[in-house]
C-alpha positions in Angstrom: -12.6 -12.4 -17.5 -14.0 -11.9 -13.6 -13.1 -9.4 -11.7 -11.3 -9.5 -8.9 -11.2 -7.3 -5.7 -9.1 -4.6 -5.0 -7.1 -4.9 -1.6 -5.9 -2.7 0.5 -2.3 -2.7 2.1 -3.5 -2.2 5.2 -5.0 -4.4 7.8 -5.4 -6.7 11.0 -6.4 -9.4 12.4 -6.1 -11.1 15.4 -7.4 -14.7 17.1 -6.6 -17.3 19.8 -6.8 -20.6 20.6 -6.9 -21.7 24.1 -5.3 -25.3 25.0 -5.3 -27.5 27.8 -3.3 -25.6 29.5 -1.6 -22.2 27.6 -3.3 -20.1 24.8 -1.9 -20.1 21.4 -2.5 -16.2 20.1 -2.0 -15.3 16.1 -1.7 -11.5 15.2 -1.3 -10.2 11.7 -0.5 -6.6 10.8 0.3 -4.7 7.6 1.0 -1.2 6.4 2.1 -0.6 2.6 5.0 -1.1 1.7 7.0 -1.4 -2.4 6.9 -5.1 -2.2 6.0 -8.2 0.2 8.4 -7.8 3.6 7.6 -10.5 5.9 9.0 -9.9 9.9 7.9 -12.4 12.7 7.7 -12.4 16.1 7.6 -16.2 17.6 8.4 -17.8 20.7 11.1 -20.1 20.6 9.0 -23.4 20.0 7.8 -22.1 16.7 11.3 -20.8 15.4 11.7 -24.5 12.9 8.0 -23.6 11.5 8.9 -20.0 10.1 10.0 -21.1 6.4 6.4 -22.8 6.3 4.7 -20.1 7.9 6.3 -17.7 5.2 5.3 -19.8 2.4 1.3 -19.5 3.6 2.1 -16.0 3.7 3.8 -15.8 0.5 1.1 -17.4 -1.2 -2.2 -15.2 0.0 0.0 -11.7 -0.1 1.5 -9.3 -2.9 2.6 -6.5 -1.2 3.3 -4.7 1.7 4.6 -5.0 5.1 3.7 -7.5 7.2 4.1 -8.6 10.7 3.3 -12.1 12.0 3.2 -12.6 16.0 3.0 -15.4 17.6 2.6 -16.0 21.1 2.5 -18.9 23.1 1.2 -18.4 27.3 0.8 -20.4 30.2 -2.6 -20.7 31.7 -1.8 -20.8 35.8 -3.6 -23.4 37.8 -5.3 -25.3 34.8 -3.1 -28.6 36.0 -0.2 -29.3 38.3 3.3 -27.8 37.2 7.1 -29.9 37.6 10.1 -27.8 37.1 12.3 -30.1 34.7 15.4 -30.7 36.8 18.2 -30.9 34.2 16.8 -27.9 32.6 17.0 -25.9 36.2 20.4 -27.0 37.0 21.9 -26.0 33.6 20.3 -22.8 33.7 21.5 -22.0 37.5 25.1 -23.2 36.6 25.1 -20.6 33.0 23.9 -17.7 35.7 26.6 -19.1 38.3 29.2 -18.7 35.0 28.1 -15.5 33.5 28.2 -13.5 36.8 31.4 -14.8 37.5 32.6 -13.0 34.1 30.5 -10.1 34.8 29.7 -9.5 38.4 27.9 -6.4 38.0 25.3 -9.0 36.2 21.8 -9.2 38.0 21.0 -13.2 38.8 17.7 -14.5 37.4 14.9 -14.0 39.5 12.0 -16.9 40.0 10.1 -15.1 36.8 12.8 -15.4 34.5 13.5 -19.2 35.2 9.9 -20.2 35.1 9.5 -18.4 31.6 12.7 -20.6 30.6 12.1 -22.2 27.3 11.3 -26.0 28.2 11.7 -25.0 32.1 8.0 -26.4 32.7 8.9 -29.4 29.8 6.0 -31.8 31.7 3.4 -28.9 30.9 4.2 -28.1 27.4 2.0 -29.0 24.5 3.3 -31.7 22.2 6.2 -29.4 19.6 4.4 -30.9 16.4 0.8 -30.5 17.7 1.7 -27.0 18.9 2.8 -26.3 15.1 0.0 -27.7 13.4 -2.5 -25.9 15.1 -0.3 -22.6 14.3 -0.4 -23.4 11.2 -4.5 -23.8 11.0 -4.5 -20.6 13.3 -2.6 -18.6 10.8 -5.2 -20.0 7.6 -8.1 -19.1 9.7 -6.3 -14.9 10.5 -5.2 -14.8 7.2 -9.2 -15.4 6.1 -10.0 -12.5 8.3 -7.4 -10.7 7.4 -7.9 -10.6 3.7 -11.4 -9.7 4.5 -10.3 -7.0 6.5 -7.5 -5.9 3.6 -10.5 -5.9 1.1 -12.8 -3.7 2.8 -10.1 -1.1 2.8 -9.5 -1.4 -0.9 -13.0 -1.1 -1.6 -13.4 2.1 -0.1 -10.2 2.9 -2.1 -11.3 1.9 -5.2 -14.8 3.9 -4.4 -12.9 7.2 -3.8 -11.1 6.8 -6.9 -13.8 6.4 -9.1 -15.1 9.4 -7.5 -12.0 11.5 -8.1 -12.2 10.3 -11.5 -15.4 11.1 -12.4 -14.2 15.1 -11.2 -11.3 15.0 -13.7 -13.3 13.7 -16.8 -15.7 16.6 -15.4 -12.9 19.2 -15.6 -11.9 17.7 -18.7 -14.8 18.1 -20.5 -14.9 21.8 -19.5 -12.0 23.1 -21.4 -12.5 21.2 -24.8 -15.7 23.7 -25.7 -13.7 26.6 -24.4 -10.8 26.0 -27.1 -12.4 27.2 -30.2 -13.0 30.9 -28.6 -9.3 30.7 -27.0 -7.3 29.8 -30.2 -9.6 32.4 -32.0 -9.1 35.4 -29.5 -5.2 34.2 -29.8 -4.7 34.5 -32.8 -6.7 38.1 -33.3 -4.7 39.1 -30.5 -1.0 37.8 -31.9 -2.3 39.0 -35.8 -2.5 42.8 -34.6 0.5 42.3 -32.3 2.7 40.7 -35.3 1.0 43.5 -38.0 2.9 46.5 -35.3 5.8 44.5 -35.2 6.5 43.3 -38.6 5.5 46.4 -40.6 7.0 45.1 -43.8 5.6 42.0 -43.6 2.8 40.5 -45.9 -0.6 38.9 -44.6 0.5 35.2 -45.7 3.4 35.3 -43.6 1.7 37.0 -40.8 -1.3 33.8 -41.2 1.6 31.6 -41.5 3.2 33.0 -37.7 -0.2 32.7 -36.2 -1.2 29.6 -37.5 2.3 28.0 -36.3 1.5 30.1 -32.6 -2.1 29.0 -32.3 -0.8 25.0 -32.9 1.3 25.6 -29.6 -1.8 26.6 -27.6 -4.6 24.1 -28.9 -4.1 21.0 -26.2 -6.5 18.4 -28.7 -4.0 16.3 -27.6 -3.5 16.5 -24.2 -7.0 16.7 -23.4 -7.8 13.1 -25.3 -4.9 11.1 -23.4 -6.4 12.1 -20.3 -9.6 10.8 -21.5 -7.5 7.7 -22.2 -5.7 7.4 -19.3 -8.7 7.8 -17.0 -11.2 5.0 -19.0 -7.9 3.1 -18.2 -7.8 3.8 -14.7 -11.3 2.3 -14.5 -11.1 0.0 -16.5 -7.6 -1.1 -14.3 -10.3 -0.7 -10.9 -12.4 -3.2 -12.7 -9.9 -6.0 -13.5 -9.2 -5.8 -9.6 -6.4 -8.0 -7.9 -2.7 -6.6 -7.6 -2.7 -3.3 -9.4 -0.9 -0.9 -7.5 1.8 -0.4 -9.2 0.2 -0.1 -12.8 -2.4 2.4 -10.9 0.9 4.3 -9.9 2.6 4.6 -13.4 -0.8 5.5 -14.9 -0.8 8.6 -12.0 2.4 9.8 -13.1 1.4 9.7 -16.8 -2.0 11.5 -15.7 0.2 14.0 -14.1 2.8 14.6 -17.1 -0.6 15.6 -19.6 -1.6 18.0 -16.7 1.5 19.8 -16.7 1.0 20.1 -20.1 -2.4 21.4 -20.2 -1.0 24.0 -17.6 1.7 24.9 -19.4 0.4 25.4 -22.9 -3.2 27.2 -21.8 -3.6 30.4 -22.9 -6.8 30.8 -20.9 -7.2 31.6 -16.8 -9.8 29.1 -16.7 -7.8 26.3 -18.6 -4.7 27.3 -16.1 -7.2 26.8 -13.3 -8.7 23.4 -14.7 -4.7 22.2 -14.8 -4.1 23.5 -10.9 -7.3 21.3 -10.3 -6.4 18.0 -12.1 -3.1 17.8 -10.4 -4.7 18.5 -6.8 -7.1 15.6 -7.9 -4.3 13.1 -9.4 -2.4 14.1 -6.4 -4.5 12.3 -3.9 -5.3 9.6 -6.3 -1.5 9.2 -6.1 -1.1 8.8 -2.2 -4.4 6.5 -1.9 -3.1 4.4 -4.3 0.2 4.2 -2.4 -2.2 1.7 -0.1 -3.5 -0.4 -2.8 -1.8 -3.9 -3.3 
């Protein structure tokens, strides 16, 4: 199975395309988010094009949020400009009517007519040309964009391996240290269970020791975070949307490092468990970026 790449929720692009006589800009932004949230920003003329646009969207992208805008501009004195009559008149009689109601109401000015929609309707690109090349302009920022995404998740995936690669190092310093813990335990709890239990024979003292020392040996714990981090890389390897596996697998990192805290009977084995959390910790809020 190839590998894929891992992407980052966050990223831009931006691009334009200039017209006869306006300039059709495309921007796409994104910041992490749980799943895929869509918002746009479009001018009127592209409002009957959003389901499509949402689709291409839809298709290329997981997760996170996302914000598409569009704008469309005017170039000035690229050709000659006609006011569309009916569209003036209806727009001066709806100002005539709405100050009537509310005659505290500022009038248009000339800059607010002009940027009418359909005001300068003899200027104005063809509707279904003007989508079409929205359309190839959003293909073309999403190709950037994607790029853009997957150099971030690159770096991401680097500085996880990296963190990784300290906790199988930690890790491996406690397991050689368990042998001298568990045996300095149990000569420690033997003499303290020998004052206490006077009466007591030395099988059921071996037995109370034994039963203690099983408590403190972390065997366990210290092989399922071996597991968990060959899974983490071998998750970093597979690539493509794995976020949200890389989150569960943090918090299941985290659990066996509570654990190791909680059942070491050594300073240096606590201090090992203060240092894999630190680490899982911010392998937890990188991977809050990852798709």
């Amino acid at each position: 199975m190839l590998s894929q790449m891992i992407y980052s929720m966050t990223g831009y692009a931006v691009a334009a395309r200039e017209l006869e006589s306006a300039v059709l800009n495309l921007e796409l932004r994104s910041v992490n988010h749980r799943y895929l949230d869509i918002q746009f920003r479009l001018p009127d003329e592209l409002r009957a094009i959003e389901p499509s646009l949402r689709e291409t969207l839809t298709a290329r992208l997981n997760r996170g949020k996302v914000e598409c805008r569009i704008s469309y501009t005017q170039l000035p004195g690229r050709k000659s400009v006609e006011l569309d009559p009916d569209v003036l008149k209806q727009v001066i009689a709806l100002d005539a009517r709405v100050r009537a109601a509310l005659p505290q109401a500022q009038p248009l000015s000339a800059s607010d007519l002009l940027r009418w929609p359909g005001m300068l309707g003899s200027d104005t690109v063809d509707v279904e040309e003007l989508r079409a090349l929205c359309r190839a302009l959003l293909e073309e920022v999403l190709d950037e964009f994607t790029v853009s995404r997957g150099r971030e998740g690159e770096k991401l995936k680097a500085m996880l391996l990296d963190r990784a690669a300290t906790v199988e190092a930690r890790v491996a310093e406690v397991a050689p240290r368990m042998p001298q813990v568990i045996a300095g335990f149990q000569e420690k709890l033997a003499t303290r269970l020998k004052e206490a239990l006077s009466n007591a024979d030395d099988e059921r003292i071996r037995q109370e020791v034994a039963l203690f020392a099983n408590k403190i040996d972390v065997d366990e714990e210290l092989t399922r975070l071996a597991t968990h981090v060959a899974e983490l890389r071998r998750i970093l390897d597979t690539g493509g949307a794995v976020g949200k596996r890389l989150d569960f697998l943090m918090q299941e990192l985290n659990r066996e490092a509570n654990t190791l805290g909680s059942k070491a009977a050594d300073i240096a084995i606590t201090q090992v468990s203060m240092e894999l959390k630190l680490l899982i910790e911010q392998m937890r809020e990188q991977i809050q970026n990852i798709e």
